[in-house]
PDB file of N, CA, C and O in Angstrom:
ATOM      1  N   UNK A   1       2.570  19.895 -14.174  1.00  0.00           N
ATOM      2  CA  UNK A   1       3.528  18.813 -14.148  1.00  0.00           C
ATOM      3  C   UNK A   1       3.668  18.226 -12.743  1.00  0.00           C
ATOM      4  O   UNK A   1       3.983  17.046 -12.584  1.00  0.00           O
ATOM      5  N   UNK A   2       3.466  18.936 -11.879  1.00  0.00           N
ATOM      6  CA  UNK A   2       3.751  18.417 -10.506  1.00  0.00           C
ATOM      7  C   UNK A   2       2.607  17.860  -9.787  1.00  0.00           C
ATOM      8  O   UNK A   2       2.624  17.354  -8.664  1.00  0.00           O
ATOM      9  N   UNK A   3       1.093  18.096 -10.981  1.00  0.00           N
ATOM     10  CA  UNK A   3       0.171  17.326 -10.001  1.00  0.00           C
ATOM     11  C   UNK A   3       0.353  16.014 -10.666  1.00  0.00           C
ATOM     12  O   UNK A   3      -0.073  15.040 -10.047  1.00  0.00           O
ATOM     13  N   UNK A   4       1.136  15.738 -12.283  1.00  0.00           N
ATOM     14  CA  UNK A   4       1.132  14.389 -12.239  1.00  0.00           C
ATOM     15  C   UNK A   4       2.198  13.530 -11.649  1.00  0.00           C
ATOM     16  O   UNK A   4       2.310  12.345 -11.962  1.00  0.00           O
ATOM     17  N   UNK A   5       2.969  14.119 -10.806  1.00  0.00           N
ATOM     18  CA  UNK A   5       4.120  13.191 -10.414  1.00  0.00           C
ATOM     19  C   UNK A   5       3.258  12.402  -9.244  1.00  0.00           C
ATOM     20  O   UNK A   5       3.096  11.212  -8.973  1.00  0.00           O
ATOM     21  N   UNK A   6       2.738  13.766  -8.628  1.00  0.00           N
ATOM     22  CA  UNK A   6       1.671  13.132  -7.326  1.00  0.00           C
ATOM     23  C   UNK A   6       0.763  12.027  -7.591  1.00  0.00           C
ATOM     24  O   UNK A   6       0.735  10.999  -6.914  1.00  0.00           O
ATOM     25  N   UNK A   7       0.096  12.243  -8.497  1.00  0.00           N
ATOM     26  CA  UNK A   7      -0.822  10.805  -9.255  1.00  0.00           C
ATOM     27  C   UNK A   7       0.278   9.793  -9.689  1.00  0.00           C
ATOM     28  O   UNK A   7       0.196   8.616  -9.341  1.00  0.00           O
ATOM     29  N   UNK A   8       0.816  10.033 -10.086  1.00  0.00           N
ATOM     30  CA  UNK A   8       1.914   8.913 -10.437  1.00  0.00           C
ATOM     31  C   UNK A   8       2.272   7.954  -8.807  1.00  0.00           C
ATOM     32  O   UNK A   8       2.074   6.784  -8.479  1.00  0.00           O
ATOM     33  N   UNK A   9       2.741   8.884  -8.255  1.00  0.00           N
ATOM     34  CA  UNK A   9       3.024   7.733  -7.012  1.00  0.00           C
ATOM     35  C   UNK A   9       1.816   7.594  -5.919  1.00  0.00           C
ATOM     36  O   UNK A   9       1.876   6.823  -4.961  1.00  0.00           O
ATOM     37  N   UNK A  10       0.837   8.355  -6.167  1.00  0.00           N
ATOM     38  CA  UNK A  10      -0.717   7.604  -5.581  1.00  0.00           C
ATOM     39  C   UNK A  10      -1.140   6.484  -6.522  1.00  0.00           C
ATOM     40  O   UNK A  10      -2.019   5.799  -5.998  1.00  0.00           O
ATOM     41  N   UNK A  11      -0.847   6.133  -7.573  1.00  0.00           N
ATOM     42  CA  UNK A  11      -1.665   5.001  -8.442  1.00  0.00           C
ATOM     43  C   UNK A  11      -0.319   4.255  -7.749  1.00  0.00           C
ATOM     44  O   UNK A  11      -0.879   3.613  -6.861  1.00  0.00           O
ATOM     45  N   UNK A  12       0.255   4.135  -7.698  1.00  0.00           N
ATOM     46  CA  UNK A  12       1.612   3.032  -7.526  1.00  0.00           C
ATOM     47  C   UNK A  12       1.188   2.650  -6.213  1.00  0.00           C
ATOM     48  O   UNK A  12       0.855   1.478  -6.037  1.00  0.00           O
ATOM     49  N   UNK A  13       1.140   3.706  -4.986  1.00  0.00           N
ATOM     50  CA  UNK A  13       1.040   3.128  -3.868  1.00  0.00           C
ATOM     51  C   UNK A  13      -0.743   1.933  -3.849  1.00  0.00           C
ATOM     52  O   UNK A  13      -1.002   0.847  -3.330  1.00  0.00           O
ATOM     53  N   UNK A  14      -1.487   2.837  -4.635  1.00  0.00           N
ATOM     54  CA  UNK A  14      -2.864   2.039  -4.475  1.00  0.00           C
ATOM     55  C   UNK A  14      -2.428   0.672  -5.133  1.00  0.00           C
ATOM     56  O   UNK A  14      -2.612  -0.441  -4.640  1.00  0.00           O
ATOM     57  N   UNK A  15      -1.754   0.986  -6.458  1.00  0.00           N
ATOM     58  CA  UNK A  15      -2.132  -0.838  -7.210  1.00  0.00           C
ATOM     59  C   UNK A  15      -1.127  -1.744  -5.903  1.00  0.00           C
ATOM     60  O   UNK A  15      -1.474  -2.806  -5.388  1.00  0.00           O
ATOM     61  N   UNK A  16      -0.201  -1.188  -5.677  1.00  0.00           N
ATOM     62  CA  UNK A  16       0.943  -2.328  -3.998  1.00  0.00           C
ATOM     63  C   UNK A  16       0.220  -2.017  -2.999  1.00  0.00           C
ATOM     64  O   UNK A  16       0.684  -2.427  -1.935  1.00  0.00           O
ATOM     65  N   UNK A  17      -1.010  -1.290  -2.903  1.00  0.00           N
ATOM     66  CA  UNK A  17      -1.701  -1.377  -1.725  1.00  0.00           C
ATOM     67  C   UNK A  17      -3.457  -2.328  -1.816  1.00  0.00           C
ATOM     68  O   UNK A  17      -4.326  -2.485  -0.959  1.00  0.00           O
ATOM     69  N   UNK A  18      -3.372  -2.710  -3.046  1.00  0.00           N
ATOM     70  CA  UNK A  18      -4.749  -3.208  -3.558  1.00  0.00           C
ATOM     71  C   UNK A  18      -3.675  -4.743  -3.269  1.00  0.00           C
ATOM     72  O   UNK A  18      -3.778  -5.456  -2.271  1.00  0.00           O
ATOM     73  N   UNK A  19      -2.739  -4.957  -4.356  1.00  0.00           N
ATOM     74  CA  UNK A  19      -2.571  -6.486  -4.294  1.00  0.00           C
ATOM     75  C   UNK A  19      -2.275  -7.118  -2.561  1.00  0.00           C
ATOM     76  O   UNK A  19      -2.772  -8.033  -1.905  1.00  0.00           O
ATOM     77  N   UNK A  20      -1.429  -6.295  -2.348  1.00  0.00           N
ATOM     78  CA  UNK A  20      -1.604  -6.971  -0.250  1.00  0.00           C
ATOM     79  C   UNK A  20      -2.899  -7.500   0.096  1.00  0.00           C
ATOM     80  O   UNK A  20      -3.118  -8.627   0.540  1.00  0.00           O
ATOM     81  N   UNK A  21      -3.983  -6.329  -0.214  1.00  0.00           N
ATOM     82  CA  UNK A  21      -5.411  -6.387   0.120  1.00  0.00           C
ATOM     83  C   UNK A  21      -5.511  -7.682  -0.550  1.00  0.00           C
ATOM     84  O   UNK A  21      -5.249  -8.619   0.204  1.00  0.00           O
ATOM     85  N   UNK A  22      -5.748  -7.938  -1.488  1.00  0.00           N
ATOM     86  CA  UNK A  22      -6.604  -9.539  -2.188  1.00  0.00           C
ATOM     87  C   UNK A  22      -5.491 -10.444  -1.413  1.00  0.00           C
ATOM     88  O   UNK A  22      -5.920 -11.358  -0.708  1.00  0.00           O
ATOM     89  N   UNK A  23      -4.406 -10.284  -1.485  1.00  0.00           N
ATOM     90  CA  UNK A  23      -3.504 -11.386  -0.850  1.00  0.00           C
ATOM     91  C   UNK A  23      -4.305 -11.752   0.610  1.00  0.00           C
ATOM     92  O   UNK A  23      -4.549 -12.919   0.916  1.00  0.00           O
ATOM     93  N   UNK A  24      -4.640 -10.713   1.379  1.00  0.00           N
ATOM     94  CA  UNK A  24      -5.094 -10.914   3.126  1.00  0.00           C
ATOM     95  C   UNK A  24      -6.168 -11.029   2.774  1.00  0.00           C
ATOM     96  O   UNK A  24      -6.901 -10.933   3.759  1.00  0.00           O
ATOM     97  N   UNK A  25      -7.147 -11.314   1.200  1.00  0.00           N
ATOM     98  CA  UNK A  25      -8.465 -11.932   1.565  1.00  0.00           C
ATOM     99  C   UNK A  25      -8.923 -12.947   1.182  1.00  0.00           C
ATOM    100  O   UNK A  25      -9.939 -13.552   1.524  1.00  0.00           O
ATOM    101  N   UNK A  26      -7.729 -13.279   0.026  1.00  0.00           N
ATOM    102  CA  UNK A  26      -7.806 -14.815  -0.095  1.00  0.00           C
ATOM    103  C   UNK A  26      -6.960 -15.711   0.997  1.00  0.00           C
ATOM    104  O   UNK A  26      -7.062 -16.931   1.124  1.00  0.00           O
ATOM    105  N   UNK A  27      -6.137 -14.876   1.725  1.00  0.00           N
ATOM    106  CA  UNK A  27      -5.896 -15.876   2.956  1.00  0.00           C
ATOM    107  C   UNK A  27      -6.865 -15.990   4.290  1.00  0.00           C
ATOM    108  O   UNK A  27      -6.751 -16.951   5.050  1.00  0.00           O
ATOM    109  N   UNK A  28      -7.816 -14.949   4.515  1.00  0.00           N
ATOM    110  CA  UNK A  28      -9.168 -14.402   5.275  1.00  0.00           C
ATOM    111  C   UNK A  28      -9.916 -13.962   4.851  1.00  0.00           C
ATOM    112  O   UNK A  28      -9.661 -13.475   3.749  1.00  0.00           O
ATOM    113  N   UNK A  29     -11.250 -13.816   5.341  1.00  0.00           N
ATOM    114  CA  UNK A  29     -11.809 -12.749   5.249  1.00  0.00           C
ATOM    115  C   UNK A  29     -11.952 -11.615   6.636  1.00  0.00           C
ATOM    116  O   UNK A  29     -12.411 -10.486   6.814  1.00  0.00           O
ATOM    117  N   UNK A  30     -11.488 -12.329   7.189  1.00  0.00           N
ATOM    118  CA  UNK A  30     -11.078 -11.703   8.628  1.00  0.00           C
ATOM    119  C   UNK A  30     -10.100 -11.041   8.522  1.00  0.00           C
ATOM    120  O   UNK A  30     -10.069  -9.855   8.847  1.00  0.00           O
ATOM    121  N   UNK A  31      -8.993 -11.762   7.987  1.00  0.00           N
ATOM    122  CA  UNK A  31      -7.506 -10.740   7.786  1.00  0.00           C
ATOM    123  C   UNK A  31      -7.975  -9.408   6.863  1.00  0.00           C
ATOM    124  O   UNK A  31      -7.887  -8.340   7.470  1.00  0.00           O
ATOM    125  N   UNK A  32      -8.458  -9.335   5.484  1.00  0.00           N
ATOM    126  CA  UNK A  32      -8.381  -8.806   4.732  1.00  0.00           C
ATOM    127  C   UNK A  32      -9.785  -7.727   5.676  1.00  0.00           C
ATOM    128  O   UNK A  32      -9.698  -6.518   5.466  1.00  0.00           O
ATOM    129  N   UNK A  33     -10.518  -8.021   6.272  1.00  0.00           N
ATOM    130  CA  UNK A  33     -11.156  -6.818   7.132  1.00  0.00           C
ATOM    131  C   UNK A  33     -10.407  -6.151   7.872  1.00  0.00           C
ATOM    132  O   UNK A  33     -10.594  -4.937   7.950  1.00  0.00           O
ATOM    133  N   UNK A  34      -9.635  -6.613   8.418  1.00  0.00           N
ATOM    134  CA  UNK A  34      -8.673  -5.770   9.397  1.00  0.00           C
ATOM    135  C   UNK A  34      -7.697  -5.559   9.054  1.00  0.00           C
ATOM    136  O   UNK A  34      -7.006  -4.929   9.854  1.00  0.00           O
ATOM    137  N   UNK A  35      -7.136  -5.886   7.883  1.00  0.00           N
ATOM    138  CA  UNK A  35      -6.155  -4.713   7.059  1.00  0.00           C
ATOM    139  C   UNK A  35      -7.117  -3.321   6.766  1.00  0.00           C
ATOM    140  O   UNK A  35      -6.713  -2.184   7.009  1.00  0.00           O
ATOM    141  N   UNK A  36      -8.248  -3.582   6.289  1.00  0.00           N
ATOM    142  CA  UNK A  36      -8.543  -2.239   5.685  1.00  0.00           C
ATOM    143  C   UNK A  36      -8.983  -1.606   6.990  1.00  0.00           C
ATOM    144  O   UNK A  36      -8.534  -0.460   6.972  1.00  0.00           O
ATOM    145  N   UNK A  37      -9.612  -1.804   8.049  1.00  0.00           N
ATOM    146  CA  UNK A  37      -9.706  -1.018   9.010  1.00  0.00           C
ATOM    147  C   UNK A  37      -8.600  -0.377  10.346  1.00  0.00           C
ATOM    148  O   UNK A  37      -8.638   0.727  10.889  1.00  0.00           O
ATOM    149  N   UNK A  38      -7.744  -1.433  10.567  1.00  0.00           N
ATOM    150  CA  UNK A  38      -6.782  -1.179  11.373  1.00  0.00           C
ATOM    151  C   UNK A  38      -5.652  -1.463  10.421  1.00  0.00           C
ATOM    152  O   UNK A  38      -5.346  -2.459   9.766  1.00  0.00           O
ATOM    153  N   UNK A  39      -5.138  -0.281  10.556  1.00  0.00           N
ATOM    154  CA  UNK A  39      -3.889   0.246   9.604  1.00  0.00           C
ATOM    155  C   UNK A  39      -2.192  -0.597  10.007  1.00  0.00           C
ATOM    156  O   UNK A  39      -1.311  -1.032   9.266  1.00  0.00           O
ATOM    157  N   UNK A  40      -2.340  -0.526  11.711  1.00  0.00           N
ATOM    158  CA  UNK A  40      -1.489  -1.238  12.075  1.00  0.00           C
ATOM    159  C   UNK A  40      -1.148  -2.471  11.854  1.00  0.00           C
ATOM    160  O   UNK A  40       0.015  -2.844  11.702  1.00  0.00           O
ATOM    161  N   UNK A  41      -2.533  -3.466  11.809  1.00  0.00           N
ATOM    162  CA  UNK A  41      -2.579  -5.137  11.634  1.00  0.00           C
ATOM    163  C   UNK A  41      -2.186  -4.736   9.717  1.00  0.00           C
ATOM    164  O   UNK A  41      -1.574  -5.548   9.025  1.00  0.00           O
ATOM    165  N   UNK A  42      -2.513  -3.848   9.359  1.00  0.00           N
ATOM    166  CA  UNK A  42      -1.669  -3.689   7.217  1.00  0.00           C
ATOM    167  C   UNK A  42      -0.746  -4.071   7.388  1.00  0.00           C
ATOM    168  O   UNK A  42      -0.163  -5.094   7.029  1.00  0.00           O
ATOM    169  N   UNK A  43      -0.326  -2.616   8.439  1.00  0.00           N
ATOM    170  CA  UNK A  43       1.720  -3.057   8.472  1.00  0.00           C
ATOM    171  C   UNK A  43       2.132  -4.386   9.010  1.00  0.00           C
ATOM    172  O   UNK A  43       3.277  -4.617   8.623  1.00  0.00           O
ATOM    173  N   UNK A  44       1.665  -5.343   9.741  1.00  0.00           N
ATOM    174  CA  UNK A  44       2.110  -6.260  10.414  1.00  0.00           C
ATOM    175  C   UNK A  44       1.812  -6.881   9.451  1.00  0.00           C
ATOM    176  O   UNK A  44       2.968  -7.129   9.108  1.00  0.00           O
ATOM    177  N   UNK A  45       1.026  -7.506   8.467  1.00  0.00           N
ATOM    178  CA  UNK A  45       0.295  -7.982   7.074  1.00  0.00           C
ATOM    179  C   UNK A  45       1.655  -8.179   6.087  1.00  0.00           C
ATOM    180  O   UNK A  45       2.187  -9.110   5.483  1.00  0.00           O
ATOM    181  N   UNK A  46       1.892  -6.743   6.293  1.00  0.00           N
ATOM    182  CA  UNK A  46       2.549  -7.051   4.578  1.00  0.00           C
ATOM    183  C   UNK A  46       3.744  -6.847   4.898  1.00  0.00           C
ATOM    184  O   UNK A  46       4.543  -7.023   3.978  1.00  0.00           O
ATOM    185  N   UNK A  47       4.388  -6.370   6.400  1.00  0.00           N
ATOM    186  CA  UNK A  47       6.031  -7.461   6.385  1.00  0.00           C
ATOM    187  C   UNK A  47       6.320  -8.839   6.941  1.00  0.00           C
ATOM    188  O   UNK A  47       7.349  -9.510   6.869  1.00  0.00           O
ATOM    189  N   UNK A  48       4.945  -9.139   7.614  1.00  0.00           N
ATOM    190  CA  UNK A  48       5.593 -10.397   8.019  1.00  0.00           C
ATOM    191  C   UNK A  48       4.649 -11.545   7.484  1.00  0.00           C
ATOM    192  O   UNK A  48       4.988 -12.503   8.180  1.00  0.00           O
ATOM    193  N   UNK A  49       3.860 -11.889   6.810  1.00  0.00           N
ATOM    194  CA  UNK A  49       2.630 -12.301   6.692  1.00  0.00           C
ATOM    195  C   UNK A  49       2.139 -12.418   4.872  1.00  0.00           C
ATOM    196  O   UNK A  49       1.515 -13.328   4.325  1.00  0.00           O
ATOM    197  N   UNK A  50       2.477 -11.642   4.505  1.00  0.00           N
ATOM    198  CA  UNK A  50       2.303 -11.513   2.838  1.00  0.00           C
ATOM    199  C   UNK A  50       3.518 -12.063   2.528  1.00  0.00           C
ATOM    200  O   UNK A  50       4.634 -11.753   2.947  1.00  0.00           O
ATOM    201  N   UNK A  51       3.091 -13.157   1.526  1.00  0.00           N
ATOM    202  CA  UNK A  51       4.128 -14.159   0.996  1.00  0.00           C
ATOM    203  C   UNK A  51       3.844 -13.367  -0.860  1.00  0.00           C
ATOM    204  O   UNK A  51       2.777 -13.439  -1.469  1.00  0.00           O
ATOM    205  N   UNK A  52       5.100 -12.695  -1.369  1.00  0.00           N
ATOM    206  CA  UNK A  52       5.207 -13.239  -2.812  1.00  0.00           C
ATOM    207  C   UNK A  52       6.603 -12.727  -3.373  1.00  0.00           C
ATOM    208  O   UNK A  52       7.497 -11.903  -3.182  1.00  0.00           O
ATOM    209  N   UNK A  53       6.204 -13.736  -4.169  1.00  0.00           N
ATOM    210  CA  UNK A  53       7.979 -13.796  -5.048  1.00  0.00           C
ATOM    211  C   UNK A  53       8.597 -12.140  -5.314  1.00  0.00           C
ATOM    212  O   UNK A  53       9.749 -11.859  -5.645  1.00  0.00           O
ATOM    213  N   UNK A  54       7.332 -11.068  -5.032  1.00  0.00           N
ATOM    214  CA  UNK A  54       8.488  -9.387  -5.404  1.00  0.00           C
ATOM    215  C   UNK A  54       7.872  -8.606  -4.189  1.00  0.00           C
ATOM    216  O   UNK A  54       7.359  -7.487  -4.223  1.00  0.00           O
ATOM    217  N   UNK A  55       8.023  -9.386  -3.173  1.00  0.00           N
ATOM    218  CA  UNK A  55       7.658  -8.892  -1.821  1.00  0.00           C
ATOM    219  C   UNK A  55       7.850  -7.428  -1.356  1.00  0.00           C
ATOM    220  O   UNK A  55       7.073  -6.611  -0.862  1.00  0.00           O
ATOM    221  N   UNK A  56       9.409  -7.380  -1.755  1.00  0.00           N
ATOM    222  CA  UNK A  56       9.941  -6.323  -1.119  1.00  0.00           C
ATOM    223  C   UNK A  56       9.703  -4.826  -2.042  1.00  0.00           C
ATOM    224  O   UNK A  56       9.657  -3.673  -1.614  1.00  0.00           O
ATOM    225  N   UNK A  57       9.580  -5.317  -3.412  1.00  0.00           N
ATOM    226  CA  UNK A  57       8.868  -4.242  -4.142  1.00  0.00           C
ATOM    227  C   UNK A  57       7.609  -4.032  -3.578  1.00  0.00           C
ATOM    228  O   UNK A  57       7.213  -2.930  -3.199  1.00  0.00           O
ATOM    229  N   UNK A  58       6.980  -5.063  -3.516  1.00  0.00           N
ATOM    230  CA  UNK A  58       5.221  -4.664  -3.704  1.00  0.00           C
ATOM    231  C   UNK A  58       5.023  -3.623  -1.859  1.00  0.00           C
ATOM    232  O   UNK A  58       4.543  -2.548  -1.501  1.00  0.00           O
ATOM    233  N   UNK A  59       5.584  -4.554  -1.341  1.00  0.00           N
ATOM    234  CA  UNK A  59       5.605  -3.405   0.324  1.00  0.00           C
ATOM    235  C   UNK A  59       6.175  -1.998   0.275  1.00  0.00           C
ATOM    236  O   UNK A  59       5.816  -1.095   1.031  1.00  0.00           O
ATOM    237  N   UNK A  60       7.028  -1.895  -0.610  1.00  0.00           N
ATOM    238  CA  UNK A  60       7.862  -1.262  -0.761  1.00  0.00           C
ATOM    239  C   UNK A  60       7.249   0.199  -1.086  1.00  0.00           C
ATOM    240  O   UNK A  60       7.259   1.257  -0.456  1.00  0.00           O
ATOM    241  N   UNK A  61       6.777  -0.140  -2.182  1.00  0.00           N
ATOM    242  CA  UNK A  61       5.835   0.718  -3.061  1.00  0.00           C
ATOM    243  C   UNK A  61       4.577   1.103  -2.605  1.00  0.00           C
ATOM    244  O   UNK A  61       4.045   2.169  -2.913  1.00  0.00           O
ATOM    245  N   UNK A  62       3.896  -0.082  -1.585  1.00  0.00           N
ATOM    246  CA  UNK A  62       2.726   0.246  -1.360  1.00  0.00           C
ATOM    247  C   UNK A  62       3.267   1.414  -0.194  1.00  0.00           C
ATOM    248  O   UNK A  62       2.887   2.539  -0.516  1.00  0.00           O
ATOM    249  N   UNK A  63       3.946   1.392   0.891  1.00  0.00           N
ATOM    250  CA  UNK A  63       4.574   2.240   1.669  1.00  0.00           C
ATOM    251  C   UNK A  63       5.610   3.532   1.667  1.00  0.00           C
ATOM    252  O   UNK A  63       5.727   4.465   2.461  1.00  0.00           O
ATOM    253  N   UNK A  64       6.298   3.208   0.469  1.00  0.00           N
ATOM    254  CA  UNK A  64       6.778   4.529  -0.063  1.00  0.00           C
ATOM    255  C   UNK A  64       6.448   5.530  -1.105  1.00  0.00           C
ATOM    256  O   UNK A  64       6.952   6.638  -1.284  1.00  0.00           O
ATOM    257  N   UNK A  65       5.527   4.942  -1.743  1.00  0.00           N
ATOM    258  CA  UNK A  65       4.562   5.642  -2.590  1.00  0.00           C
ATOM    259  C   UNK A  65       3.651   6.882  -2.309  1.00  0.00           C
ATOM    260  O   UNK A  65       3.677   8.021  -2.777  1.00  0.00           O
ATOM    261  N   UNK A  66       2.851   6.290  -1.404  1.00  0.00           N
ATOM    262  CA  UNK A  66       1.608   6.751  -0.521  1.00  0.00           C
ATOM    263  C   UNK A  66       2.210   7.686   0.268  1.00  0.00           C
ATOM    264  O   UNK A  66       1.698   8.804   0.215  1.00  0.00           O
ATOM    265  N   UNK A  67       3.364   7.515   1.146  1.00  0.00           N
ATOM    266  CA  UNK A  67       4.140   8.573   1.757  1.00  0.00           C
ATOM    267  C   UNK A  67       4.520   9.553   0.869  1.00  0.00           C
ATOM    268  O   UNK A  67       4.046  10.667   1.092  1.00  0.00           O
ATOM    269  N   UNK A  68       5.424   9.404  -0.303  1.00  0.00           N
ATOM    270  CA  UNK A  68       5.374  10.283  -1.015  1.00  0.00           C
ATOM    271  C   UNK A  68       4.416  10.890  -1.646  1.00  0.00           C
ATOM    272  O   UNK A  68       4.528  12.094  -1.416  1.00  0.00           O
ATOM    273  N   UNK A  69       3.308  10.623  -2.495  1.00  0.00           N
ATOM    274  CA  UNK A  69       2.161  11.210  -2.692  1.00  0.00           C
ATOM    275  C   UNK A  69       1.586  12.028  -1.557  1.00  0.00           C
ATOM    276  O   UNK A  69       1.164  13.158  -1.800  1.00  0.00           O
ATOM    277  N   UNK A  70       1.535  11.446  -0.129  1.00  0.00           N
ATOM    278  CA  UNK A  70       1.312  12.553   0.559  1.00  0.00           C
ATOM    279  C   UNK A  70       1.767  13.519   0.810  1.00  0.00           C
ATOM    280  O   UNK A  70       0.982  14.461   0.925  1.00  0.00           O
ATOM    281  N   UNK A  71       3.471  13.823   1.053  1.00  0.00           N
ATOM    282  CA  UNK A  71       4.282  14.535   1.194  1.00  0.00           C
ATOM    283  C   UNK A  71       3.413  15.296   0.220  1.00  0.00           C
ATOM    284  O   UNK A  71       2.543  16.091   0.575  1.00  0.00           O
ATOM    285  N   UNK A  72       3.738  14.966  -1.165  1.00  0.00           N
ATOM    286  CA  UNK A  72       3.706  15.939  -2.469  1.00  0.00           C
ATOM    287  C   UNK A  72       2.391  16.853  -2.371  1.00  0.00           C
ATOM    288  O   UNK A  72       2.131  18.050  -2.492  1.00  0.00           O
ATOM    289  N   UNK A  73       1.870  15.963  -2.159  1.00  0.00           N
ATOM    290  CA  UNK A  73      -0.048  17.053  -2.078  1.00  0.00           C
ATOM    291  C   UNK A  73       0.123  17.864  -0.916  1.00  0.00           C
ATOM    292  O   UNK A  73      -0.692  18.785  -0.978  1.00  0.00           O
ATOM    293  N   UNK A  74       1.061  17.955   0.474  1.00  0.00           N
ATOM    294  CA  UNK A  74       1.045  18.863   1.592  1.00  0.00           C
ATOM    295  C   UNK A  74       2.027  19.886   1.109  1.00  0.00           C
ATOM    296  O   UNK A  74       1.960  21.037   1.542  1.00  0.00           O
ATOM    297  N   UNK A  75       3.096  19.468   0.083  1.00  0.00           N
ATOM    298  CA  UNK A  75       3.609  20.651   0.220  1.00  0.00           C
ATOM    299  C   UNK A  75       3.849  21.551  -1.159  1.00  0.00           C
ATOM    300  O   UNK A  75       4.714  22.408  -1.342  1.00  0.00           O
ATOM    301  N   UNK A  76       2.737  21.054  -2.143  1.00  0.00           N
ATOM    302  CA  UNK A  76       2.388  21.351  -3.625  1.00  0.00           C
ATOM    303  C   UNK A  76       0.748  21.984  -3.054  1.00  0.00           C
ATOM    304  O   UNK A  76      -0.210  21.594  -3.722  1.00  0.00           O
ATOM    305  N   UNK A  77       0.527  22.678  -2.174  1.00  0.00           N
ATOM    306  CA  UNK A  77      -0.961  22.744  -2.722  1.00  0.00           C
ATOM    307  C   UNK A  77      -0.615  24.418  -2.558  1.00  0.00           C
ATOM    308  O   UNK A  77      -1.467  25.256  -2.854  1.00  0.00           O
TER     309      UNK A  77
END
């Protein structure tokens, strides 16, 4: 039961961490390279820079998700 909570909030953080991605590559292809390589220019991406109508979910999720999924796999293994 507890490895699916972990998958549960790794698929959540990936699908709010996939849509940012197409967002920074239909606005670049430059942007959307340097989201996926420099992690920092992500974060600067998707609070100030990623425009959409459920913003604060989709950042939200892509960033608290992934944290939690990690948490869960460091201290579930």
């Amino acid at each position: 039961m507890s490895q699916l909570i972990g998958l549960i909030f790794s698929l959540i953080g990936a699908i709010c961490t996939i849509v940012i991605l197409i967002d920074a590559f239909k606005n670049s292809v430059l942007k959307g390279l340097i989201c996926i390589f420099c992690c920092f220019y992500y974060f600067w991406y998707a609070l100030f820079e990623f425009q959409h109508e459920n913003k604060f979910l989709i950042v939200l999720g892509s960033f608290f998700s992934s944290g939690v999924a990690g948490a869960w796999a460091f201290f579930n293994r």
